[in-house]
C-alpha positions as CSV (number, residue, x, y, z in Angstrom):
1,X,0.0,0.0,0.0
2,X,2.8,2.3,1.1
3,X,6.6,2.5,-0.5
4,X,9.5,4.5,0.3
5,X,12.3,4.4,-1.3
6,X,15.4,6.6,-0.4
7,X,13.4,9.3,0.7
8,X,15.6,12.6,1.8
9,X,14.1,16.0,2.3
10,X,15.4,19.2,3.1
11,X,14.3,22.4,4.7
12,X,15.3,25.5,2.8
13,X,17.2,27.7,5.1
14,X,17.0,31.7,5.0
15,X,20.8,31.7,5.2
16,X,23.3,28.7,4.9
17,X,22.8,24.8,3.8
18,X,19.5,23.4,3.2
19,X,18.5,21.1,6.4
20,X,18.4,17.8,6.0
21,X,15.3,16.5,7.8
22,X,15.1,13.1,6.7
23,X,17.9,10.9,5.2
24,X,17.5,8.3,2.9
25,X,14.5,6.7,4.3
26,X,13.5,3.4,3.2
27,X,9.7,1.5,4.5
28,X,7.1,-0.6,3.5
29,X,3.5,-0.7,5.1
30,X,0.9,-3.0,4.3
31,X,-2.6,-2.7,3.4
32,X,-4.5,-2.7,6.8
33,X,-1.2,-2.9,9.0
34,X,-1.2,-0.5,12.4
35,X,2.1,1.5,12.3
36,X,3.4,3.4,14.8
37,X,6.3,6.0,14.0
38,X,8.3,7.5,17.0
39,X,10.8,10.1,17.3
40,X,11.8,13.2,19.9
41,X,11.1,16.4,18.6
42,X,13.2,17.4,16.0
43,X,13.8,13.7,14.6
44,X,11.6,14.1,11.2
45,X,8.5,12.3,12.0
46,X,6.2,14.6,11.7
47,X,8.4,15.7,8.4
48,X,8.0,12.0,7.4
49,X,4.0,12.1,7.9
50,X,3.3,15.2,5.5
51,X,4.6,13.4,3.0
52,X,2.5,10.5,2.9
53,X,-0.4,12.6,1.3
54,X,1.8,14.7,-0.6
55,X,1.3,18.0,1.9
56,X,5.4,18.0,1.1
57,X,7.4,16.4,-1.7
58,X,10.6,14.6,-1.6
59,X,14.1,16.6,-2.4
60,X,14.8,13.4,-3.2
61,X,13.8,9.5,-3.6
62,X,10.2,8.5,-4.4
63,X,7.1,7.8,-2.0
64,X,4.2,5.7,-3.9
65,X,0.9,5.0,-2.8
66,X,-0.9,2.3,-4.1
67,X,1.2,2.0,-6.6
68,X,1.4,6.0,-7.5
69,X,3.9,8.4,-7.1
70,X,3.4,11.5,-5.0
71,X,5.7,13.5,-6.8
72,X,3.6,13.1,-9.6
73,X,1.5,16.4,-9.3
74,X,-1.1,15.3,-11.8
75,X,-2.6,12.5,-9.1
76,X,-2.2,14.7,-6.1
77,X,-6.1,14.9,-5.8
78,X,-6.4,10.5,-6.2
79,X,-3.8,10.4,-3.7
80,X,-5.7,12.7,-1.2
81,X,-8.5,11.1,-1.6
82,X,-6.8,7.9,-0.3
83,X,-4.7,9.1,2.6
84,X,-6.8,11.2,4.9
85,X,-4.6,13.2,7.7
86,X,-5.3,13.7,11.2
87,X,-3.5,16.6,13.0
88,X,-3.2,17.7,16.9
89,X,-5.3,20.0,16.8
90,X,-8.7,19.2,16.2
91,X,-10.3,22.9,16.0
92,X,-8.2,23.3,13.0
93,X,-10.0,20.7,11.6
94,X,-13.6,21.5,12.3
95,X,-15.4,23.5,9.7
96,X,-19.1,23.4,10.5
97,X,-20.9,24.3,13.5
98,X,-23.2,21.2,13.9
99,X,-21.2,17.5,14.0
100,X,-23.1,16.2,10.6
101,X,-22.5,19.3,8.7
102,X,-18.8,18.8,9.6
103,X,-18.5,15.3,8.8
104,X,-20.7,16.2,5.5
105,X,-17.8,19.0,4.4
106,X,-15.0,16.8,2.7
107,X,-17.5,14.5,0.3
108,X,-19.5,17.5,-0.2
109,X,-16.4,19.2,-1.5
110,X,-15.5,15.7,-3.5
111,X,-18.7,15.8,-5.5
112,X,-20.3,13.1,-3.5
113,X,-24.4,12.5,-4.7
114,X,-26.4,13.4,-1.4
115,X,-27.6,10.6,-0.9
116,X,-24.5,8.8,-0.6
117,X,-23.6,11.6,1.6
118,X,-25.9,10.8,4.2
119,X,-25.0,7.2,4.4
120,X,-21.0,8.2,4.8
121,X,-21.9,10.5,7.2
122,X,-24.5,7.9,9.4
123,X,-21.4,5.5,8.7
124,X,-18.6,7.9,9.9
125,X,-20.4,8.9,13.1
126,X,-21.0,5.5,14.0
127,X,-17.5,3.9,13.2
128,X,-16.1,6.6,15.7
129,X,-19.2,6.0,18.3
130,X,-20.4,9.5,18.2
131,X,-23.7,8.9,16.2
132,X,-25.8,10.4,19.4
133,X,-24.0,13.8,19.0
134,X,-25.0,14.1,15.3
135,X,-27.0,17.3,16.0
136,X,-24.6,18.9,18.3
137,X,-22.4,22.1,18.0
138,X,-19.0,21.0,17.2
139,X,-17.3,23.5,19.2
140,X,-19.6,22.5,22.3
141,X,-17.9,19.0,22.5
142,X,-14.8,17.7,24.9
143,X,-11.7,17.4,23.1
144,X,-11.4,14.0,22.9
145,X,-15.2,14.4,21.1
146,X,-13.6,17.0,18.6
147,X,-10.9,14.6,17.5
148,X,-13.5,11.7,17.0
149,X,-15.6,14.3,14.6
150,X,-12.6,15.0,13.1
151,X,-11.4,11.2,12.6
152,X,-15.7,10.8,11.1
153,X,-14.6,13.9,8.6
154,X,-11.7,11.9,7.0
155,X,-13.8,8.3,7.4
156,X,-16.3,9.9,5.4
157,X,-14.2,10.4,2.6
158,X,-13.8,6.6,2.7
159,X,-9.9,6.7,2.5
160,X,-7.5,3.5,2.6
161,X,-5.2,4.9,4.8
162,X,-5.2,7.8,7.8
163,X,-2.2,9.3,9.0
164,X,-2.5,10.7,12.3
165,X,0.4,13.0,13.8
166,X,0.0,13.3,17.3
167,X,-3.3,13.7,17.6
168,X,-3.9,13.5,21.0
169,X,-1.0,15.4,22.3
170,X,-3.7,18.2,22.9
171,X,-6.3,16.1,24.8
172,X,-6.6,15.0,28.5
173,X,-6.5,11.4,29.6
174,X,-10.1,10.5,28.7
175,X,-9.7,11.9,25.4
176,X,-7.1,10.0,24.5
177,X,-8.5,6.9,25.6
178,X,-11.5,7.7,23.1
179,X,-9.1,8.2,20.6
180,X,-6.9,5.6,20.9
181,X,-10.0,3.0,21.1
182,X,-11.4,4.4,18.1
183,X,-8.0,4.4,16.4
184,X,-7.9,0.2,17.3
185,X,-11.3,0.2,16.3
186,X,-10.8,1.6,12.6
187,X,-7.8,-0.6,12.3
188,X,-9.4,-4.0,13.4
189,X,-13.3,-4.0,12.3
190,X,-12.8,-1.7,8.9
191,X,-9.2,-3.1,8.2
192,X,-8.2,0.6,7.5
193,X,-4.2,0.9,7.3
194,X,-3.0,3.1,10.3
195,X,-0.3,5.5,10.8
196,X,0.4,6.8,13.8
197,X,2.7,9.4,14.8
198,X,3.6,9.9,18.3
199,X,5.3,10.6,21.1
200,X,3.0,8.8,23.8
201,X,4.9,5.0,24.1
202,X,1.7,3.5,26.3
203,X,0.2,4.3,23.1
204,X,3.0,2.9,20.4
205,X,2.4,-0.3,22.4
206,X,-1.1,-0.4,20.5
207,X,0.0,-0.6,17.2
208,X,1.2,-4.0,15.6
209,X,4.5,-2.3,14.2
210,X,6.9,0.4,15.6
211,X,8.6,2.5,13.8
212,X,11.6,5.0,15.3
213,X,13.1,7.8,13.8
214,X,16.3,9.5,14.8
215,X,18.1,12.2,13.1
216,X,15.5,11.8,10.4
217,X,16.8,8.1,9.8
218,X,15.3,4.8,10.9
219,X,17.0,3.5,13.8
220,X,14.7,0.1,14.6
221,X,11.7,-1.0,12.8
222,X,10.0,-4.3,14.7
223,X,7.0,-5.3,16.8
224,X,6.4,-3.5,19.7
225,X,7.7,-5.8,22.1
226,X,11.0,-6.3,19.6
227,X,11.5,-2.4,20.3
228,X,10.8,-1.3,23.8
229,X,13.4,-4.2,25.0
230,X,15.6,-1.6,23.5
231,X,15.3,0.5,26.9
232,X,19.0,1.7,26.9
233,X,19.2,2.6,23.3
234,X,15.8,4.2,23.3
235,X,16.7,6.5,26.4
236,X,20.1,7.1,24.4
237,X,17.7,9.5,22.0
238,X,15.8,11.0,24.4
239,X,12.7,8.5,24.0
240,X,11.4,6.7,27.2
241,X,9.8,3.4,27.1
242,X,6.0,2.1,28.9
243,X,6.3,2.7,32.6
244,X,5.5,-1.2,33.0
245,X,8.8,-1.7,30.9
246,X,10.9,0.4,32.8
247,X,9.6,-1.3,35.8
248,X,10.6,-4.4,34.2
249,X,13.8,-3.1,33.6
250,X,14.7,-1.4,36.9
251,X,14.0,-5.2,38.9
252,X,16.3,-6.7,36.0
253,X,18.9,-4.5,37.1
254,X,18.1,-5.2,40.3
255,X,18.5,-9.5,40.4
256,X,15.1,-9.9,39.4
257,X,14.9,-12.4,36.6
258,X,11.5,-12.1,34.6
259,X,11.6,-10.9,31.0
260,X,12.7,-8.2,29.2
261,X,9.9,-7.7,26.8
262,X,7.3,-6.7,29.0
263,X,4.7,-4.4,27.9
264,X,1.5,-4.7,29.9
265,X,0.6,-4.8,33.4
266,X,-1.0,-8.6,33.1
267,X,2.5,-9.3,32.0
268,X,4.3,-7.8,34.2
269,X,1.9,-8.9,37.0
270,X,2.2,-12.8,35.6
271,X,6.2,-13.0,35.4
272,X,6.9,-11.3,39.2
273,X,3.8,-14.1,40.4
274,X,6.0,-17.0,38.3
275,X,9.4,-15.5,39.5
276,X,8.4,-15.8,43.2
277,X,6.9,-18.9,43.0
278,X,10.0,-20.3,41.5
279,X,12.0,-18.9,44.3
């Protein structure tokens, strides 16, 4: 579904070099696979991520979607149509004042019959379980609420893929519970490929793939437990790891023998109950 091939971009100073924000980036994602990319700020990710819908362009290399290039400027609106982006903020994404107006904007805009507008819309809400607020004034909601209406507005454009960077980095924890479930959700009942940019590792744990980006290169790319063993390395770049994990790792260091790819609390939980009964 996704293919990059030595992608490099730079930013174009006011004075000096160019900045090179990614380098030579190489990745494949699969057609309903659940990606998460992680980096500190500065690494590239979010670079990475406006790329995958063609927002920005590659200095160099090639990123195709399904097959199509997004340097090629004459399939900018078929790529668009098949990678919708979610950003941090959901107010910047909100356009109507009532939630099914909202929702209605982007296949409005795409020359969707109205018909099949309503049924997108009915669809959206209730993919992101906020079918009840329909009526409401979208700037009335929670946060968390905004970014589901948000997540609807790209549904109902019936993409392939979403990108989301960061998007609950603005929400409390309830929100980005809502999120994060309705995130799992999309992924497992509508097999719709996920990418997820973030900075929240109890959330990276989710996602069936991890992705990590340093320097704007790929340092690891594995399964989440494959990744967060990594603890020393990961600190190394400024990234931290579950707070399960590190608890993990801090009795490791400590004599405690139980595993080193821990990533839940039932795990954790299960291997200090089998270490003490061993002792």
């Amino acid at each position: 579904m996704i293919e990059v091939k030595n992608l490099s971009y730079f930013y174009e100073a006011e004075e000096g070099t160019p900045e090179k924000v990614l380098d030579n980036i190489n990745l494949k994602i699969e057609d309903g696979e659940f990606v998460a990319v992680l980096g500190h700020n500065g690494s590239g990710k979010s670079t990475f991520a406006k790329h995958l819908n063609a927002i920005l362009q590659p200095t160099d290399g090639y990123i195709y979607i399904d097959g199509v290039s997004t340097s090629n400027d004459e399939m900018l609106w078929n790529i668009r149509s098949k990678v919708g982006m979610v950003f941090q903020n959901p107010d910047n994404q909100i356009v109507a004042s009532v939630v099914e107006e909202d929702v209605a904007f982007a296949p409005e805009n795409l020359g969707v019959k109205p018909e099949e507008i309503r049924k997108r819309v009915d669809d959206a809400l209730d993919a992101v379980d906020m079918t009840e607020y329909k009526n409401h004034s979208s700037h009335m909601l929670s946060g968390g609420q905004k970014q589901r209406v948000a997540i609807a507005g790209i549904i109902a454009m019936k993409p392939s893929i979403i990108v989301m960077d960061e998007p609950t980095a603005m929400l409390d924890p309830i929100g980005r519970r809502e999120v994060m479930k309705t995130i799992e959700h999309l992924n497992s009942k509508y097999n719709i490929t996920i990418i997820l940019i973030t900075h929240n590792m109890d959330e990276a744990v989710k996602a069936k793939r991890v992705v990590v980006i340093d320097s704007g290169k790929i340092l690891i790319d594995n399964t989440p437990k494959n990744v967060f063993k990594n603890v020393d390395m990961l600190h190394k770049i400024g990234l931290d790891v579950p707070q399960v994990t590190m608890l993990a790792y801090k009795l490791r260091e400590n004599g405690v023998n139980i595993s080193d790819d821990i990533l839940t609390v039932d795990e954790c939980t299960q291997e200090i109950y089998n270490y003490v009964n061993k002792g």
